[in-house]
PyMOL CGO cylinders between C-alpha atoms (Angstrom):
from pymol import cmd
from pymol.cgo import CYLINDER

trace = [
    CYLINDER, 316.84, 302.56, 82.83, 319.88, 300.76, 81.36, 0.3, 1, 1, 1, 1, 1, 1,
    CYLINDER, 319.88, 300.76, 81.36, 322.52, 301.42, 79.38, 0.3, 1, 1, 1, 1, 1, 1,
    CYLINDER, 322.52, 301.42, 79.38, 321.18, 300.09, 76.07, 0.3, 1, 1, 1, 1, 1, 1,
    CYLINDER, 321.18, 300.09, 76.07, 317.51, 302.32, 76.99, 0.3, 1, 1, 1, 1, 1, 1,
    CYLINDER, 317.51, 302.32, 76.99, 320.11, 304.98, 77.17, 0.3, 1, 1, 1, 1, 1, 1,
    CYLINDER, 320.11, 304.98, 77.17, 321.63, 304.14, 73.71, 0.3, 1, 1, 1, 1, 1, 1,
    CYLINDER, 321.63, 304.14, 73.71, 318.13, 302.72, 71.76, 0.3, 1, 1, 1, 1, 1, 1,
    CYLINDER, 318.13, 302.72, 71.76, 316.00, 306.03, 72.88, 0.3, 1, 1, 1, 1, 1, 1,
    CYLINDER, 316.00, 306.03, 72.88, 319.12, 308.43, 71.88, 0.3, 1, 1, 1, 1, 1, 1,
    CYLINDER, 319.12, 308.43, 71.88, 319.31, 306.78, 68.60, 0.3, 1, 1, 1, 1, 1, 1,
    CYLINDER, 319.31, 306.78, 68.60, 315.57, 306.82, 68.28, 0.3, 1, 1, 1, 1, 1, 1,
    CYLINDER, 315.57, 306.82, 68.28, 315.59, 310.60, 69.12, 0.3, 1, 1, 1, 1, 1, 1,
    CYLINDER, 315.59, 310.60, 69.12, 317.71, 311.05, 66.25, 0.3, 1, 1, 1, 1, 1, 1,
    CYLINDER, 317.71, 311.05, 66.25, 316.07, 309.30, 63.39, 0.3, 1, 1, 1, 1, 1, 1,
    CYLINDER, 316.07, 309.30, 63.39, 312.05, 310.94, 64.58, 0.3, 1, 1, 1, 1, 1, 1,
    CYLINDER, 312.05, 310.94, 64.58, 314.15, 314.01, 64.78, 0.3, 1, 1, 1, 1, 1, 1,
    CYLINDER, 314.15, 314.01, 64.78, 314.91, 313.34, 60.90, 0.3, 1, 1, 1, 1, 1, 1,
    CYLINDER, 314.91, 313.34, 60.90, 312.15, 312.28, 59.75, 0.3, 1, 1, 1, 1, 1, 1,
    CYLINDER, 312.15, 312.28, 59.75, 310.41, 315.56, 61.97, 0.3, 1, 1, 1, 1, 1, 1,
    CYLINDER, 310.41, 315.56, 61.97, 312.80, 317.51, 59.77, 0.3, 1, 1, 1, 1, 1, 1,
    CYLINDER, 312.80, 317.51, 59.77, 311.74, 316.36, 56.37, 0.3, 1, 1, 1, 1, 1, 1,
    CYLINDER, 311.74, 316.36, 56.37, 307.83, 316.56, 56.89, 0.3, 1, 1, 1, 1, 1, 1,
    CYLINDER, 307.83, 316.56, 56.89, 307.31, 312.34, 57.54, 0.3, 1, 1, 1, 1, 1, 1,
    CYLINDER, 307.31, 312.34, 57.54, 306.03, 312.91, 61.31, 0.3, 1, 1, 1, 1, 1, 1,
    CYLINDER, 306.03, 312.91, 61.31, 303.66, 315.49, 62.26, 0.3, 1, 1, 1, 1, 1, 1,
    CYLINDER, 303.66, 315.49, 62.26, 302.55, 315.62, 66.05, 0.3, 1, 1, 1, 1, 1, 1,
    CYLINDER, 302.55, 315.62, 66.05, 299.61, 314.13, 65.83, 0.3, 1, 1, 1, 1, 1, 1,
    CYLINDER, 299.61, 314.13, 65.83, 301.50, 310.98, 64.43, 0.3, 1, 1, 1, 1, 1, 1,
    CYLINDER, 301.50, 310.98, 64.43, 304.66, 311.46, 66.44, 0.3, 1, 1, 1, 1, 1, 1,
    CYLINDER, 304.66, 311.46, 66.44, 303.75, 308.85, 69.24, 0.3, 1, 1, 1, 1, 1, 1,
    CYLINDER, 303.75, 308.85, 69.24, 303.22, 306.19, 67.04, 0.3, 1, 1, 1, 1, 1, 1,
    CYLINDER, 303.22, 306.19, 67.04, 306.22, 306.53, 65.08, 0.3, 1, 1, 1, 1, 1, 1,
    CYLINDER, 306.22, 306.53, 65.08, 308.27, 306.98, 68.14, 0.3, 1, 1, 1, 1, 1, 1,
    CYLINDER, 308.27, 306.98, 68.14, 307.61, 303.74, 69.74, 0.3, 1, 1, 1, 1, 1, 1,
    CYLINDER, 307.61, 303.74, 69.74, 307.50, 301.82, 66.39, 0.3, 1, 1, 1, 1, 1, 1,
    CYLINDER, 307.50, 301.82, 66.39, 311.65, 303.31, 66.14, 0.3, 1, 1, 1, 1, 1, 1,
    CYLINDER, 311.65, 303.31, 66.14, 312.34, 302.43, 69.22, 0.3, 1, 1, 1, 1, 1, 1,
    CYLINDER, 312.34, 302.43, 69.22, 310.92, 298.51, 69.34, 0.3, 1, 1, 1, 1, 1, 1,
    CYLINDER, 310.92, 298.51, 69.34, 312.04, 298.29, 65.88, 0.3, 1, 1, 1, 1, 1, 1,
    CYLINDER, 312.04, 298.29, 65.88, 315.78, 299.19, 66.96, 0.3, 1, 1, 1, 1, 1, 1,
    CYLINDER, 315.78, 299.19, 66.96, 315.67, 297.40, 70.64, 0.3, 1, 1, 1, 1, 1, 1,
    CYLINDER, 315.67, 297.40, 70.64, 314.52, 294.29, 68.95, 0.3, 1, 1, 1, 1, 1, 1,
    CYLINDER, 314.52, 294.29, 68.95, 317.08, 294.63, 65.86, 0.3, 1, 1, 1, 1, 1, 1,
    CYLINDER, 317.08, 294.63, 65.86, 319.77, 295.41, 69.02, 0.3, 1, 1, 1, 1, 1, 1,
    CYLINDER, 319.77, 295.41, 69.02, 318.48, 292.36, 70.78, 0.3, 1, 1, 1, 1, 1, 1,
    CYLINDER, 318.48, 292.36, 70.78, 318.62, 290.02, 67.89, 0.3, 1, 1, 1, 1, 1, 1,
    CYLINDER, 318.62, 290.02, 67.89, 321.53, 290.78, 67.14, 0.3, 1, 1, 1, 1, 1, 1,
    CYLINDER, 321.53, 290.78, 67.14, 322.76, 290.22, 70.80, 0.3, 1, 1, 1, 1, 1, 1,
    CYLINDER, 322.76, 290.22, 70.80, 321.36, 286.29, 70.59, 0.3, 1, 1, 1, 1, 1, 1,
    CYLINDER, 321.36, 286.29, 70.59, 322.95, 285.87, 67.25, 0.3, 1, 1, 1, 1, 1, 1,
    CYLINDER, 322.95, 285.87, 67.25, 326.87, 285.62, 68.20, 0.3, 1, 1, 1, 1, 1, 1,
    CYLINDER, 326.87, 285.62, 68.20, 325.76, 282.99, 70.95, 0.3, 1, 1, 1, 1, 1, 1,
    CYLINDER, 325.76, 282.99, 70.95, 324.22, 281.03, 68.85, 0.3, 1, 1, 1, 1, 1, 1,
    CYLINDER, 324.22, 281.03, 68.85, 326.97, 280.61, 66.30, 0.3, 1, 1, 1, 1, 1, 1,
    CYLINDER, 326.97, 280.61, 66.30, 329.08, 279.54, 69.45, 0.3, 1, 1, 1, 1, 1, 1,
    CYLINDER, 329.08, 279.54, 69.45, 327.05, 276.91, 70.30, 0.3, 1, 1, 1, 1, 1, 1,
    CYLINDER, 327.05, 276.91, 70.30, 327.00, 275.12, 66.96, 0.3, 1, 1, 1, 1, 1, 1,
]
cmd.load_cgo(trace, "trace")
């Protein structure tokens, strides 16, 4: 596992923790949401990541 795994299923740990919390995930939802938080903030992570290299190129 790598660094950024590390960092994007920490940070998704957090925000299912949250929403856990508040009454938005129950367990019989909880794997679904947890893999749609963590794609959604490896991808934004990711993106982001190509962006800046881009820009250099131009």
């Amino acid at each position: 596992m790598t660094k950024l795994d590390e960092q994007v299923l920490k940070i998704s740990k957090e925000i299912v923790t949250k929403f856990i919390e508040v009454g938005r995930v129950s367990p019989t939802t909880f794997d679904e949401v947890f893999k749609g938080v963590y794609r959604s903030i490896k991808e934004a992570i990711l993106d982001y990541e190509v962006e800046p290299e881009e820009q250099d190129e131009a």
